[in-house]
N, C-alpha and C positions, 0 to 999 in steps of 0.2 A: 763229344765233350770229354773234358781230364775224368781219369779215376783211379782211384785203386781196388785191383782186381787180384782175383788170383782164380785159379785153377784146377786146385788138388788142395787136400786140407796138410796143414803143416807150420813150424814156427814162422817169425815177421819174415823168413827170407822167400817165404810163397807169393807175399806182396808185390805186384809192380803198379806201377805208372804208365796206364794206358788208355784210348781211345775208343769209348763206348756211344751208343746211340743212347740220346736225352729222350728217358722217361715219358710215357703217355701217361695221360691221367685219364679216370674216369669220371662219373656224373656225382662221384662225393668225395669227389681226391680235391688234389693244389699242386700245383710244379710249382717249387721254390726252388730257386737261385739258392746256392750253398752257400753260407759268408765264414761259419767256422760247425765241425762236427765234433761230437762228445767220444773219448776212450773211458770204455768199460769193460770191465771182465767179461760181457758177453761177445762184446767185438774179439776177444782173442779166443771163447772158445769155440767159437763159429770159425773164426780162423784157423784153429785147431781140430779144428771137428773131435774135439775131447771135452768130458769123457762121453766115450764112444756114445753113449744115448742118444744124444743131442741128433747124431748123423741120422736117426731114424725120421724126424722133424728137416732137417737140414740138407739130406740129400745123401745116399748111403756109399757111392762110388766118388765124390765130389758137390762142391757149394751150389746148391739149384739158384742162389743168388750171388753173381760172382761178386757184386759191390760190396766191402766191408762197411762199417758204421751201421747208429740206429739214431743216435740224436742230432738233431740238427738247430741250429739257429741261419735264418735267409730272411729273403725279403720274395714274396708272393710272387712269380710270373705270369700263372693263369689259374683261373677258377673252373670246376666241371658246371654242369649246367645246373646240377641241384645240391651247391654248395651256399650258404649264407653265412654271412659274419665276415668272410675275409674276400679281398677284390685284392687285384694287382696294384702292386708298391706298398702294402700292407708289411711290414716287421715280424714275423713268425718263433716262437719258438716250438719242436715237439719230439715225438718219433714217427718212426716209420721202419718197416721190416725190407724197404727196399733200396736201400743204400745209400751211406751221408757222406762216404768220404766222397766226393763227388762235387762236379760243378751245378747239379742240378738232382736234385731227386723229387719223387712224389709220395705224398701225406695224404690220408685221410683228416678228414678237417676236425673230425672227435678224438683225434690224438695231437692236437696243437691247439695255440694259444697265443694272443699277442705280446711281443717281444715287453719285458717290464722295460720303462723307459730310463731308470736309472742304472742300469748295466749294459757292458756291450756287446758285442756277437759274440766272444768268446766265452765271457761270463755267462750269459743264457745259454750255450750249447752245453758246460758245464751241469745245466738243472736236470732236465727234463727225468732222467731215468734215475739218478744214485738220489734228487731232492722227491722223486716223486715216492720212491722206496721206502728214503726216513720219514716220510709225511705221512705213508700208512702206515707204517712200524708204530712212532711216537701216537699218533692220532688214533686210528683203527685198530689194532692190534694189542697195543697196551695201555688204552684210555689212561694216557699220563695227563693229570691234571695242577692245580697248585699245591704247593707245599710238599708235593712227592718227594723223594730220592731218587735219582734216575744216573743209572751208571753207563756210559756206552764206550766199550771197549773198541778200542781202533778208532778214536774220539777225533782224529784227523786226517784220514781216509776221508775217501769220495762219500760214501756212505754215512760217516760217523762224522763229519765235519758238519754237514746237514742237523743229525739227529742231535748233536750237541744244540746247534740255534734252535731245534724248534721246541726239543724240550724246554729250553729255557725261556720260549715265548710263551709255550703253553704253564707256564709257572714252577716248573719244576726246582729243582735244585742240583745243579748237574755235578757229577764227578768222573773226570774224564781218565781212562786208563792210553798212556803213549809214552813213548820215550821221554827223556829230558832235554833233547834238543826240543822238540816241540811243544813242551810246557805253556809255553808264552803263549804261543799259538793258540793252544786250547781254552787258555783264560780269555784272551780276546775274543773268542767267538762266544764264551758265554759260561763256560767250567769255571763252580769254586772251589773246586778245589779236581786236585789232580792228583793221580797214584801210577809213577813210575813203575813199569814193570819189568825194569832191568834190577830193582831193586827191593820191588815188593809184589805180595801176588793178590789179585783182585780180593779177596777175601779178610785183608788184614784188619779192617775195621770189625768184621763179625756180620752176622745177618742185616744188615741195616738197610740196604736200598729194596725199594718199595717197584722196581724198572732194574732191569740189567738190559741193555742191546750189545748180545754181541755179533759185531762185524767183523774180525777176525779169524774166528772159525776154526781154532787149533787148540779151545781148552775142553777138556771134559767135562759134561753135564754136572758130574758128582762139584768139582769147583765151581763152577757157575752155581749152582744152586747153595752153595755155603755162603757166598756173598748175599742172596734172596732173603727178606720179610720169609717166616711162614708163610702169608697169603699173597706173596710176591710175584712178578711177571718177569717170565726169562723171552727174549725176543731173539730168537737165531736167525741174525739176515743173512743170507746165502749161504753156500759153504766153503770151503780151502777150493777152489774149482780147478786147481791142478793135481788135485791127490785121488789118486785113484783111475782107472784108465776104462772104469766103465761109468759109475756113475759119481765119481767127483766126489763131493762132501755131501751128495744130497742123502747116501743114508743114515747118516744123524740128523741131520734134518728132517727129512720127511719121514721117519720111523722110530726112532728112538724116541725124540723128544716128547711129540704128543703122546708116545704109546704111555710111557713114564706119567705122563701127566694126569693119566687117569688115575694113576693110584697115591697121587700127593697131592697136600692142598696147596702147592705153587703150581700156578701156568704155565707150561712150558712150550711156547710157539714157534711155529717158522713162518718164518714172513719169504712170500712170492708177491711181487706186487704186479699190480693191476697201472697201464698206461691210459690216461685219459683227460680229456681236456676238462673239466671239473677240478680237478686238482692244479693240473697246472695254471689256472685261474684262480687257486686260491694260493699259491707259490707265488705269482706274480703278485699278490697283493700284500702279502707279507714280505716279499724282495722290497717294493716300491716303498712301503712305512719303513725299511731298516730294519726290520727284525732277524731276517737271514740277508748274508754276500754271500755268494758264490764263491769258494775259495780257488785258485787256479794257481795249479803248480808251474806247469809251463803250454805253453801253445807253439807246436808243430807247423810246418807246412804242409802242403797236403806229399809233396817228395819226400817228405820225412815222414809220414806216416808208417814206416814198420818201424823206424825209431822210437816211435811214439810206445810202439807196443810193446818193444824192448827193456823202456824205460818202467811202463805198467810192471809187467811181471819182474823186474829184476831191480829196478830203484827205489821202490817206495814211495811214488809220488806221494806229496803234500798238497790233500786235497785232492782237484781232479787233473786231467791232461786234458788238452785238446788240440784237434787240427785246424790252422783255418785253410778256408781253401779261396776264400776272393776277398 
């Protein structure tokens, strides 16, 4: 079958377009046929084997899985023996650690979900990983409920395009921080209001939001916390993942923030999320009523796949990227 593989860790030009043998499943996997796969920050630093940590999980001389991708949207080709709920010709969306740029990969059936039927293959490969992330962020993480304030910085990112719809389903009152070309954008998906920060800095209103998400990853806690409620929740989804050449943005992340939080009464979290088919069955229920779209910047071919990655780290996608591949 088609793939994209590589080698040796390094930027999109380690990518080729090559000829691998289709995927075995086991007794609680699924071969799906690929129809389109999700680009995320994690597909480039697996790519990159940066920062260096990663290669301890990943494979320390090179990728121990040469396929790129994690998300996928297909349609079912075989079930294992002690799989239930999905049979062949089934509509899938999920992940999987073993490879989506691909014409076929294999899923554990507790990391997928069936496809929501008002979107298409590229829309669903769009979800699974940047909607499952804002879904525990908004929901788990910062029990944002109604009438909150809820600010999320990089409001139309992969990540923040999400966290914008849910907070505003789970009743919030969203205030989206993005450029001014993307204003519009941000209101349509669910922000009342919006705070340019070519022009202004998340703080200009005063301690008011009751939720800050930030998905961008490059302000300092002491700003983030001036825009916080006293008993307010700071939510730091990822980090900058190209800064720093061993561990990335994770040390504000995973040390600053909580250490800080013990001696103030604001929250201050990082969110790592958890992939699973529970959530993605509650995504798909909220895709289906209209509460969140999928936003999709562009869709690749699977040949264009190091373009795709090019495009992540150096364009700005609006919203998410994806590959399709049939």
């Amino acid at each position: 079958m088609k793939a994209i593989v590589q080698d040796a860790y390094g930027p999109p030009d380690v990518l080729m377009l090559g000829d691998v043998d289709r995927p075995t499943v086991g007794d609680a996997e699924v071969l799906v046929q690929v129809r389109a796969a999700g680009v995320d920050p994690g597909v480039w630093i697996f790519m990159a084997g940066r920062p260096y940590a990663v290669r301890l999980a990943a494979g320390l001389r090179g990728p121990k899985v040469a396929v790129r991708g994690r998300a996928f949207a297909g349609v079912v080709a075989a079930a294992g023996a002690g799989v239930t709920g999905f049979q062949p010709g089934d509509e899938v969306y999920g992940t999987t650690p073993r490879g989506t740029f691909a014409e076929y990969t294999a899923a554990r059936a507790d990391r997928m979900a069936h496809r929501p039927a008002n979107v298409t293959f590229e829309q669903a490969a769009a979800v699974p990983i940047s909607a499952q992330t804002a879904l525990q962020t908004v929901r788990d993480r910062c029990g944002v409920r109604a009438g909150q304030r809820v600010m999320v910085i990089g409001a139309t990112g992969g990540v923040g395009s999400y966290a914008v719809q849910l907070a505003k389903a789970y009743g919030a009152v969203v205030t989206a921080v993005c450029g001014p070309a993307r204003a519009d954008l941000a209101r349509s998906i669910g922000a009342g209001d919006v705070i340019d920060y070519t022009g202004q800095e998340i703080d200009c209103h005063g301690p008011v939001y009751d939720v800050v998400i930030d998905t961008a990853g490059d302000r300092p806690l002491s700003l983030l916390r001036r825009a916080l409620t006293p008993r307010g929740t700071l939510a730091i989804v990822g980090g900058s993942y190209r800064r720093g050449r061993l561990l990335g943005g994770v040390s504000r992340q995973m040390l600053r923030a909580p250490l800080l939080s013990t001696f103030v009464g604001q929250r201050l979290r990082n969110v790592t999320a958890t992939e699973r088919a529970a959530d993605l069955a509650e995504l798909t229920r909220l895709i289906e009523s209209g509460a969140v779209t999928p936003v999709v910047d562009r869709a690749y071919s699977l040949a264009e796949a190091p373009d795709a990655l090019r495009h992540l780290t150096d364009g700005h996608p609006v919203g998410k990227l994806v590959v399709t591949v049939a």
